[in-house]
N, C-alpha and C positions, 0 to 999 in steps of 0.2 A: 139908715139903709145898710153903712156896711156892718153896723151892730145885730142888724137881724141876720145878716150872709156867716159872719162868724158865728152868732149861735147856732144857725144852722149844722155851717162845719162842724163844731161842740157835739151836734146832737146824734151825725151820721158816725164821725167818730166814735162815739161811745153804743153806737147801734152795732156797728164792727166789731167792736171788742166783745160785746155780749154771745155776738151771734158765732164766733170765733171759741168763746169759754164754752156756747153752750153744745158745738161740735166736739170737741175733744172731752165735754163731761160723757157726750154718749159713743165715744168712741173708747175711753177708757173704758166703761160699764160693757160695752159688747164684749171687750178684750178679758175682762174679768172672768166674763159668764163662760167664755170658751176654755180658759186656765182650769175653772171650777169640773169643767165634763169633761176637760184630757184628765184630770186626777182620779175621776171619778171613775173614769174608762180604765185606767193602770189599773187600780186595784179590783176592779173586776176583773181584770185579764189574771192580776196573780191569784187571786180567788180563784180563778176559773184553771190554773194552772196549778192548784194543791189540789183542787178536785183532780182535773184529770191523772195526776201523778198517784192517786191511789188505786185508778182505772186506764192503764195503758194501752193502747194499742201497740203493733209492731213498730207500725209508718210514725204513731206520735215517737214511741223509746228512742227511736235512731234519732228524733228530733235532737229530743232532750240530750241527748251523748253528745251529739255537734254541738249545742247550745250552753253544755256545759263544758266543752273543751278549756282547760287552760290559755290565758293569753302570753305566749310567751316575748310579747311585745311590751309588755307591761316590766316586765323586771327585765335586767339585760347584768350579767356578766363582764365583770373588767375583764381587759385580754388578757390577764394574767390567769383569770381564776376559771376562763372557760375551757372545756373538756370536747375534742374531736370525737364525735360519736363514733363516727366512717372509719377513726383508726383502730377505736376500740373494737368495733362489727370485723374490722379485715383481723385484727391478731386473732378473736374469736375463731373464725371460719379457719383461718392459718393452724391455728392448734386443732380445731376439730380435722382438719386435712391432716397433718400430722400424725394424728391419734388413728385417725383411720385406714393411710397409708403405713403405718405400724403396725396396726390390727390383719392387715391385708398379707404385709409382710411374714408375717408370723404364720396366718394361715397356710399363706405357701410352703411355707416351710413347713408345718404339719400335713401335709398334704404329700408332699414331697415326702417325709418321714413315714405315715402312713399308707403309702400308695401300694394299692394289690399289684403282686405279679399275677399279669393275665396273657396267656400265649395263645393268639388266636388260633381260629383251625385252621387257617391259612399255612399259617408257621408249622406249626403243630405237624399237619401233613404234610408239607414239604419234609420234613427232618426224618419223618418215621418212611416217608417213601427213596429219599436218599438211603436209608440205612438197610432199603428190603431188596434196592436194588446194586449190593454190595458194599457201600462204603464203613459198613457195621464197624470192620475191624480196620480202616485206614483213616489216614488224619484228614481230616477235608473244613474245609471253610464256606460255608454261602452266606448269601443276603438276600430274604424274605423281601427286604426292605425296597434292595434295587430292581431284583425284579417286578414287585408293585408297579417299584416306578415307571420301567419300560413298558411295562402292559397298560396304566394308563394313557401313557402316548398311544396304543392301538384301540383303547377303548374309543378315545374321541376322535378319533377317524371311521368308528364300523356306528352300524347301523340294524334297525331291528333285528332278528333274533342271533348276529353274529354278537352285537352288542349285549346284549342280555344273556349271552352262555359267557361269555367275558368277567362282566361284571360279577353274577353268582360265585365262579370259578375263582375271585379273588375277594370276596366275600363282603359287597358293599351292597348297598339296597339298591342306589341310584347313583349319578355320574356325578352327583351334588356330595355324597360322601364320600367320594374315592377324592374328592376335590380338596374336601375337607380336612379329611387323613393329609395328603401328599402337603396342605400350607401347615398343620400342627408337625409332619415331621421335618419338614425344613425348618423349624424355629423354635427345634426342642434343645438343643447341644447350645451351651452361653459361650459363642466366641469370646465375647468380650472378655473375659477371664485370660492369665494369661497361659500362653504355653498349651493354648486350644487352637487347633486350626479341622474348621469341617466344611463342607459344603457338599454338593450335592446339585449335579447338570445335567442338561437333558438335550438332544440334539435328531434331526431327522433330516435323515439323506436321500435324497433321490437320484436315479441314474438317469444320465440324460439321454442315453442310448433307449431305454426302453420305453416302452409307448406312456402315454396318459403325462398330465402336469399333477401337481398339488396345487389343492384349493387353497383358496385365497381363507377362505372361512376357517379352513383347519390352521393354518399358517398362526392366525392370529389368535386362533384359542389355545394353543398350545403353548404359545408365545404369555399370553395371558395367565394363565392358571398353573404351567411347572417352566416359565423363564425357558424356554425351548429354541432354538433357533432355528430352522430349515436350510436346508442349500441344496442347491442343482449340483448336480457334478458327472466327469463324462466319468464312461467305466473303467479307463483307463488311472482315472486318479481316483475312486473312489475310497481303496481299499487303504493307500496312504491317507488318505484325508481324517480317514474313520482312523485307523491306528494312533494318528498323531495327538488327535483329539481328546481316546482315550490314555496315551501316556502323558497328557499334559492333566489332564481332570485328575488323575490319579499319583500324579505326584513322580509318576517314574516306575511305581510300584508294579502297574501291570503297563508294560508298553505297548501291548498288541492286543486287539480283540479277534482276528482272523487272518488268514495269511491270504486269501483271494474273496472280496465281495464283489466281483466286475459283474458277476453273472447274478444279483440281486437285483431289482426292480428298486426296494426300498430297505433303508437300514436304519430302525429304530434304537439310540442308542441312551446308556443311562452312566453314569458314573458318579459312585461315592466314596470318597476322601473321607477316614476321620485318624488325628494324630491329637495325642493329650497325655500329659504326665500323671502320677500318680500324688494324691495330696499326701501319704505317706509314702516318700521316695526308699526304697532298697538301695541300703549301702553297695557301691560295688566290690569295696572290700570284704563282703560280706558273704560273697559269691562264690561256691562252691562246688565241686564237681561229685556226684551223689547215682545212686543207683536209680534205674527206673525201671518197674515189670512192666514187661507191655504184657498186652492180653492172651497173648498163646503160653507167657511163664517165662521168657525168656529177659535177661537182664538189659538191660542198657545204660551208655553212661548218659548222664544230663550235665548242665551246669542248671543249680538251682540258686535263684534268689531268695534271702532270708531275713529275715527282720520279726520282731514281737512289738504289737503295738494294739490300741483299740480298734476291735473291725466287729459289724454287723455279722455275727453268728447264729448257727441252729445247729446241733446236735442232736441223733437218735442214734440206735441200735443197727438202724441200717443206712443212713445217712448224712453227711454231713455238709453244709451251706455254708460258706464265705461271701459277704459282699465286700468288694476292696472301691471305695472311692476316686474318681477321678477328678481331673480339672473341667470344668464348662457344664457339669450336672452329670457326669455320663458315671455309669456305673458297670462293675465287671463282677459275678458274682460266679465263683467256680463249685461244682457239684461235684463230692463222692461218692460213689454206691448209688444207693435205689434214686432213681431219678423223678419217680411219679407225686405228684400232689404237689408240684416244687409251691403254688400260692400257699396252700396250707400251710406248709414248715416254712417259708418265709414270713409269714406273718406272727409266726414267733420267736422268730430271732431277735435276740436283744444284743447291745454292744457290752462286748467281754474282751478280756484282753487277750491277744490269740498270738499263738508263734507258729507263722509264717516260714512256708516253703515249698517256690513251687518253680517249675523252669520256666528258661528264657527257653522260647521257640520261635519258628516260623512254619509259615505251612501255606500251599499255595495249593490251586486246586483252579480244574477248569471242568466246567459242564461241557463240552459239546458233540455228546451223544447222546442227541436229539432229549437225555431225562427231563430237562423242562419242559419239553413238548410233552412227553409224555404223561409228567404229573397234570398238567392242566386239563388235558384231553379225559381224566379221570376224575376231575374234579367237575366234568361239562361241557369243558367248553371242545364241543366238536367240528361246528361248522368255522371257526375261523381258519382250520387249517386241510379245509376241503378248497377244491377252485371254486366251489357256489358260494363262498363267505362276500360278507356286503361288508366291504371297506368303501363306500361310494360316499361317504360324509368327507372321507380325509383325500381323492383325487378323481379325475375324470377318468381315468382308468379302472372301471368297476372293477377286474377281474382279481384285485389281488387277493393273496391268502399268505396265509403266514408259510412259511420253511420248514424253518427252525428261529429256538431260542440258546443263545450261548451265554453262560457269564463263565467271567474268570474271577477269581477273589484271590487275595495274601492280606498275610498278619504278620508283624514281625513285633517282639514283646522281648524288653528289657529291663536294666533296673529304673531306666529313665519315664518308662511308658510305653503304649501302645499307639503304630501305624497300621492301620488296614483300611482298605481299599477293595471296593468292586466295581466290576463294568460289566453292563447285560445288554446283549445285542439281540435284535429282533428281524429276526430274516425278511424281506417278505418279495414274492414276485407276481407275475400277473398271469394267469391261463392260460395264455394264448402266448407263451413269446416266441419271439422272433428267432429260427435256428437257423445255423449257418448252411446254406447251399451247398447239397451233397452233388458229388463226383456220376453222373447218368451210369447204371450198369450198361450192359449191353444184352442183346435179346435179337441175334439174327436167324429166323426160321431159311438158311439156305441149305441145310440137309436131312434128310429124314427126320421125319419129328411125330410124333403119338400128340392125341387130344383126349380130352373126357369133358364131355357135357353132361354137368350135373345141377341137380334142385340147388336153392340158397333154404337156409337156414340152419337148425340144427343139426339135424340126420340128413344129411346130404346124399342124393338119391345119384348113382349115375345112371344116366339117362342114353348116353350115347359116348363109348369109345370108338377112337378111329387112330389111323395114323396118314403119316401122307411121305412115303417112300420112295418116289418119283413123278 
């Protein structure tokens, strides 16, 4: 019995083993047959991958560009022998900045070197109208420049068509270009340089004696656009305040703009400072006292400064152009003879070497016989200085109008260089002011007295004399 129970065991034994060989014989054979049809599937995919590569699509190429991208995971760089790309891209960009803030450089300077003389009509008629209304044969100094400036501070306080004879009369399309002009001439003169000193302020006064405030709106566009400041003031101080204002903005040069503004409503004020030496300084040993015609024939002494050196020249038969350089970009170019075409002959001037001699002077001059008034009013602008002008943008006192305009200007020129200075003041009051309380006449009918009753209007009719006698 137990020899049959062991063969038994023997026989389940070897039934196990069989049945054991013969799972892993067709577990192997599955695994085979699956090896054989992933092989089979590759090379149909590469097959199918030289076809498509002779017929692309878009969406396949881009594939293929990703799919054949470099692995740069596969090879790697000792930290000796690798290369910062990021430094290499910034020195690039650094020299191409370089190269091009060079190239920039340069242009300005050609630019600078080529630039037209262009005198606008603004300037233009200002000068020729100064000279018809006498100053032909006297020394006189103005500034195109500072007046702009004060009439922009009235421009952005008026309103339709006070604003528009305004603007024309100073020769801007919109209040967008007059804006534009006023930030390119503040930041034309290179302080930075030395032995430059310019600037250029703007200020509006109001009395506080007379009726209306200033808007808040105007306050702050003026304040915005030309650096402006406003102040209230009684009329009692006004006229100091203004004065002071202008001998401080101007260096000392012009200490006073008016000897009484109490009776002003509004005082729109401008002042410009410019002081800069010569990059070819005149020795002052060199200085000499020399004859000068004036224009009726008659002699005069000068002191003249002298020096020969490089200067932008132009010579003709009736004219002749000096440009002399200064410090900060500013340039001072003097005319003899025929004055007309000056862009043309200066765009042919070339640098020559030129001997120099020309006087130290000064010359101070004041507008304020009403001629600014008067040139603008000819240029258009009529209604600012009627009492119907619309200043209601710049206070709650509709009724202002302009006065008067005054400037004052000096120059003083040496061998060191040039100080000049202007101040433009802009009158303005309101239609209706307030006068002072006059003294009652008197008018008593207690002795004989005559009458006439007559029509109203033009031709006055009388209608009825009488008197009353007792």
């Amino acid at each position: 019995m137990e020899e049959i129970l062991k063969w038994l065991v023997v026989v389940a034994a070897c039934g196990g083993l069989l049945f054991a060989i013969t799972v892993t014989i067709i577990y192997l054979g599955h695994k085979l047959k699956e090896e054989e049809e992933s092989e089979n599937s590759s090379e149909q995919a590469e097959t199918q991958e030289v076809e498509d590569a002779d017929t692309p699509t878009a969406h396949q190429a881009e594939i293929n560009v990703a799919d054949i991208a470099p692995d740069t995971t596969k090879e790697k760089k000792s930290d000796t022998d690798e290369i910062d790309m990021s430094e290499i891209a910034m020195e690039v960009e650094n020299t191409e900045t370089e190269a091009s803030e060079g190239e920039s450089a340069t242009k300005v300077s050609e630019d600078l070197e080529t630039a037209d003389f262009v005198m606008c009509d603004f300037d233009k008629g200002l000068f020729e109208f100064l000279e018809n209304e006498g100053y032909k044969n006297e020394n006189y100094i103005v500034s195109p420049a500072s007046l702009r400036s004060v009439m922009g501070l009235a421009i952005a306080g008026a309103d339709n068509e006070t604003k528009a004879e305004l603007l024309k009369a100073t020769g801007f399309s919109d209040e967008a270009a007059m804006n534009k002009w006023y930030e390119n001439l503040v930041n034309v003169p290179d302080t930075t340089e030395k032995n430059v000193t310019f600037h250029i302020l703007n200020s509006a006064w109001h009395n506080t004696k007379m009726p209306g405030a200033l808007s808040q709106d105007y306050k702050d566009y003026i304040k915005v656009h030309y650096e402006a400041e406003a102040q209230d003031v009684e009329a009692g101080e006004i006229t100091d305040a203004v004065n002071n204002w202008v001998n401080e903005g101007t260096n000392g040069l012009i200490p006073s703009l008016s000897d009484d503004l109490s009776g002003a409503d509004m005082v729109l004020v401008n002042t410009l400072y410019l002081k800069s030496s010569w990059i070819r300084e005149f020795e002052k040993a060199a200085t000499e006292e020399g004859d000068f015609m004036a224009y009726d024939g008659c002699c005069i002494k000068k002191e003249f400064m002298d020096q020969t050196d490089h200067f932008k020249y132009f010579e003709d038969d009736k004219t002749k152009i000096l440009v002399m350089t200064m410090n900060g970009g500013i340039d001072v170019m003097y005319v003899l003879g025929d004055s007309s075409d000056l862009q043309g002959k200066l765009s042919k001037a070339t640098m020559q070497k030129v001997h120099v001699k020309v006087p130290k002077f000064t010359t101070e001059t004041s507008f304020d016989k009403r001629e600014l008034v008067k040139y603008l009013q000819g240029k258009g602008a009529k209604t600012a200085f009627l009492p119907e002008a619309d200043f209601s943008a710049m206070s709650s006192n509709e009724n202002f109008y302009i006065t008067d305009i005054i400037q004052k200007t000096k120059i003083v020129t040496d061998e060191n260089g040039i100080e000049a200075a202007a101040s433009s003041g802009m009158v303005m009051v309101g239609s209706a002011l307030p006068t002072e309380e006059e003294e009652p006449k008197e008018f008593i009918a207690d002795k004989p007295f005559k009458y006439y009753i007559m029509t109203t209007g033009r031709s006055k009719e009388i209608l009825f004399y009488g008197q009353v006698v007792e």
